[in-house]
C-alpha positions as CSV (number, residue, x, y, z in Angstrom):
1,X,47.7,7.3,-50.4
2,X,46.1,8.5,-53.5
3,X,42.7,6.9,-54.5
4,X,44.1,5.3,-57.3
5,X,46.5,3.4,-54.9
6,X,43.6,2.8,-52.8
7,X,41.6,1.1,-55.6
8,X,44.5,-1.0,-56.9
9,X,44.8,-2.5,-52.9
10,X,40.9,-3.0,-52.8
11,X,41.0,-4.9,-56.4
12,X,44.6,-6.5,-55.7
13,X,44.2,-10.6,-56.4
14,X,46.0,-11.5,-52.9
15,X,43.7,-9.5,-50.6
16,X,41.3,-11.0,-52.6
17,X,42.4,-14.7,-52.2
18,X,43.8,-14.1,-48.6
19,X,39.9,-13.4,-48.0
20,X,38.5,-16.7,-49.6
21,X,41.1,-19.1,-47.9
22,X,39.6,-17.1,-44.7
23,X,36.1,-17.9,-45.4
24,X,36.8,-21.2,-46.6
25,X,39.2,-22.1,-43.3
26,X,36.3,-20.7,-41.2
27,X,33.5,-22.5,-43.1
28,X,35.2,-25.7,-42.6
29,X,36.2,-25.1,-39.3
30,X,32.7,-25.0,-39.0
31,X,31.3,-28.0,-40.5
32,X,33.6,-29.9,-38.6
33,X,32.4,-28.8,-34.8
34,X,29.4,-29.6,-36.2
35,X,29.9,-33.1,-37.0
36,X,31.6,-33.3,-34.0
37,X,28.8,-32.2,-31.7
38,X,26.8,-34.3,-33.7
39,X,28.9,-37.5,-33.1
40,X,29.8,-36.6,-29.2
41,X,25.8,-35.9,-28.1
42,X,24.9,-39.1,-30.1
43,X,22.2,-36.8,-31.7
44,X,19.1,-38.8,-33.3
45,X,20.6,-42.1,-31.5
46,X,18.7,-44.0,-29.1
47,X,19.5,-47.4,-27.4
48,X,17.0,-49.5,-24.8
49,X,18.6,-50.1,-21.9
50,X,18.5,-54.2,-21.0
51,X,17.4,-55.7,-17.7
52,X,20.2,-56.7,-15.8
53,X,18.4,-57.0,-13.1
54,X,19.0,-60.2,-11.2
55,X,22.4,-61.4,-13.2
56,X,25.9,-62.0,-11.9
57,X,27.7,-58.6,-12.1
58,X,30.0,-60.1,-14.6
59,X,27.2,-61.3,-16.8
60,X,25.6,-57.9,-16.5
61,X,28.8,-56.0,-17.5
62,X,29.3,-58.2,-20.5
63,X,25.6,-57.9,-21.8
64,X,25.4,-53.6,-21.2
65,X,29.2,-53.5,-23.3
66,X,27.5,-55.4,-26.3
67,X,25.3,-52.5,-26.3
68,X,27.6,-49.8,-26.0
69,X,26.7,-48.8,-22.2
70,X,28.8,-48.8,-19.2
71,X,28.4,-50.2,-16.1
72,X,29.0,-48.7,-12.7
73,X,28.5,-50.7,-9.4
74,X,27.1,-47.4,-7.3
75,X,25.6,-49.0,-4.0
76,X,25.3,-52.5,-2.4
77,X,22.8,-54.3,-0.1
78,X,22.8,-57.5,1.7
79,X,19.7,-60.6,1.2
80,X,20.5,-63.5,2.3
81,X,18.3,-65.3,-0.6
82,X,19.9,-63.7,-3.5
83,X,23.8,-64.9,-4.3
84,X,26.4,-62.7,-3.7
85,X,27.5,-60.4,-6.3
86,X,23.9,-60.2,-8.1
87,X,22.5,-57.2,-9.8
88,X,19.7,-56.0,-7.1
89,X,18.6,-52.7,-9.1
90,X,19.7,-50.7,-12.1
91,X,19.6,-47.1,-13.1
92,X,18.2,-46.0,-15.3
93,X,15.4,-49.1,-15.1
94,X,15.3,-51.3,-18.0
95,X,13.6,-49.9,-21.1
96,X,14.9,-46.3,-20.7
97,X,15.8,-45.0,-24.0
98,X,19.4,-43.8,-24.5
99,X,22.5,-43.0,-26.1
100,X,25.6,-44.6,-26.3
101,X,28.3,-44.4,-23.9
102,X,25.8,-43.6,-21.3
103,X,26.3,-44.9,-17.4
104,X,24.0,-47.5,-16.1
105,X,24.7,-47.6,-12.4
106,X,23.9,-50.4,-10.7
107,X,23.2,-52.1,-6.8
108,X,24.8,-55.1,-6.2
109,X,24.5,-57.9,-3.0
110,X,27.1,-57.8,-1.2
111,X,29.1,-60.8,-0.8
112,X,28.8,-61.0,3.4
113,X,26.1,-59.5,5.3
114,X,26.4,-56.1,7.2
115,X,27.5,-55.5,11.0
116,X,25.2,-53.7,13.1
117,X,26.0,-52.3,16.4
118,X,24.0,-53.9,19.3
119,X,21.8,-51.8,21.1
120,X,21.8,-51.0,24.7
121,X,19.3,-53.4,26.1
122,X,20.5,-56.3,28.4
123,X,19.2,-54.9,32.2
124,X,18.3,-51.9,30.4
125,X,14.6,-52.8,29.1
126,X,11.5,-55.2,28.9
127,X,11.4,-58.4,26.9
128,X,8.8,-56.2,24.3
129,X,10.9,-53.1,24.1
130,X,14.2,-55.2,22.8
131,X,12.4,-57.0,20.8
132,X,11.0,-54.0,18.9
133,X,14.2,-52.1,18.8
134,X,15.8,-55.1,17.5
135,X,13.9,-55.9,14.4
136,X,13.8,-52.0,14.3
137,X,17.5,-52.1,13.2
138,X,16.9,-55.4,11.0
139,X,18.0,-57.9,13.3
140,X,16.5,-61.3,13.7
141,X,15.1,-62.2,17.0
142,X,14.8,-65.9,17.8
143,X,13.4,-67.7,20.9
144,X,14.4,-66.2,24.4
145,X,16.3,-68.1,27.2
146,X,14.8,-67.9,30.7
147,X,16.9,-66.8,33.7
148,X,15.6,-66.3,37.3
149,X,14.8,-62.4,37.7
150,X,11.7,-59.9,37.5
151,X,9.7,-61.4,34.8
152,X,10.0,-60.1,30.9
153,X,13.2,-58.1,31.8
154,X,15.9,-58.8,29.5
155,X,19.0,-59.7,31.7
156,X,21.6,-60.2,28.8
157,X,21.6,-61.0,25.0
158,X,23.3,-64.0,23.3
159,X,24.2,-64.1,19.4
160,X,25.7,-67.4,18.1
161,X,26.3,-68.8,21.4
162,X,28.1,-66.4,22.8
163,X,26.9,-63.5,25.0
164,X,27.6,-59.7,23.4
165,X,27.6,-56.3,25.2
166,X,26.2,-53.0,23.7
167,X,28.0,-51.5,20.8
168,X,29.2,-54.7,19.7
169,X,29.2,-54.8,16.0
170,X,27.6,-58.7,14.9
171,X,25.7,-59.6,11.5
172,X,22.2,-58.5,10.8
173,X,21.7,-61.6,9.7
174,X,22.4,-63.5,12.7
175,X,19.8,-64.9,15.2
176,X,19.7,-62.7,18.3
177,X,18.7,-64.6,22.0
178,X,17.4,-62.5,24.8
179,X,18.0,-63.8,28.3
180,X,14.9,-63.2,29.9
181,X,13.8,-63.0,33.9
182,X,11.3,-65.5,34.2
183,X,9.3,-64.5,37.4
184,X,11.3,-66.4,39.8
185,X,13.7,-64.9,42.8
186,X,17.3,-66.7,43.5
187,X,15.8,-67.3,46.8
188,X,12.5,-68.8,45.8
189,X,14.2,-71.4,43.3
190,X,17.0,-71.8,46.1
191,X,13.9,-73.0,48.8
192,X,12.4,-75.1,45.8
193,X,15.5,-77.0,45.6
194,X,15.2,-77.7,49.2
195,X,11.9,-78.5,49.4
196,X,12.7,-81.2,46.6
197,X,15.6,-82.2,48.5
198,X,13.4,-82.8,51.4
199,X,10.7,-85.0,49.9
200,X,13.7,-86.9,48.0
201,X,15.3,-87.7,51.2
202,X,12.1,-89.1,52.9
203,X,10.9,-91.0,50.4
204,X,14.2,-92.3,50.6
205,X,14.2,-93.4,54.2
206,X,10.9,-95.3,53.2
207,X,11.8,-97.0,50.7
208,X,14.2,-98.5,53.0
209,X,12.4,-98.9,55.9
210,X,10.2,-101.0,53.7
211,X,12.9,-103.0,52.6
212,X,13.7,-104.1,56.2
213,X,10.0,-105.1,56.7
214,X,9.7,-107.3,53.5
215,X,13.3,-108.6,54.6
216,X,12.2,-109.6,58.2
């Protein structure tokens, strides 16, 4: 190639255009990941996130879509003094500063309470020791029933009126009764029976031996 065919290639109009409709695809290839980014980050936007806290989840739902958020039930906990299905925390906390789209998870109470294996305590431990394990594990200890046995040793465990064994899953919220030795032998309760048998029976016989006297 001579230089003067060079020169009329270099100075040809359709390299010439070919190159601008390069640079102008390119350019605008540009702009438009740029206003792209700009609308997918949400760039300079900034929304306060509302307290939910303490609604129905429903309720809360509706209220975080009006503001362009989204809610996500992540975790739930039980209280009996809340109804079920209401918001019990939020993340991020109420006031937080964000942009749009962004995922407010949320706790929830559940709708029955959870079940919590029993522990291994009936003829296993004193009256004290259940007790503390017990409300260790949440559970809610009510007033014990006496049984005869070594005193403050917990002979069996009741929960709703029925007994339950160890490893038994029951409510957390449910009252739990410890039967309880109260000091007293078989043997020593069998002889007081006696004993009371005994007096019964004489006062009996003079009672009626009264009776005859008065009736003579």
């Amino acid at each position: 190639m001579t230089g003067k065919e060079f020169k009329q290639k270099i100075l040809s109009p359709i390299l010439w255009g070919n190159l601008l409709v390069m640079m102008l695809v390119t350019v605008l290839l540009f702009i438009g990941l740029w206003v792209w980014l700009d609308k997918y980050t949400h760039h300079g936007e900034e929304i306060v996130v509302p307290n939910v806290e303490g609604r129905l989840i429903g309720d809360a739902e509706y209220t975080l879509e009006m503001e362009h958020l989204t809610a996500v039930v992540a975790d739930s906990v039980y209280d009996h003094t809340k109804p079920s299905g209401a918001v019990m925390a939020q993340r991020p906390k109420a006031g937080s500063k964000v942009k749009s789209g962004r995922e407010i998870s949320l706790t929830i109470n559940a709708k029955e309470s959870p079940r919590v294996s029993l522990p291994d305590i009936a003829d296993n431990c004193s009256l004290r020791e259940a007790q503390d394990r017990l409300r260790q594990l949440g559970f809610r200890v009510g007033p014990i029933e006496e049984t005869s046995g070594d005193k403050d040793w917990v002979y069996g465990v009741k929960c709703q009126g029925r007994s339950v064994r160890a490893g038994e899953r029951v409510p957390i919220d449910a009252v739990i009764t410890l039967v309880v030795g109260n000091g007293a032998s078989e043997k020593e309760e069998f002889d007081y029976d006696e004993e009371e048998n005994e007096h019964s029976g004489t006062r009996e016989e003079g009672n009626a031996g009264s009776e005859d006297f008065d009736y003579e």
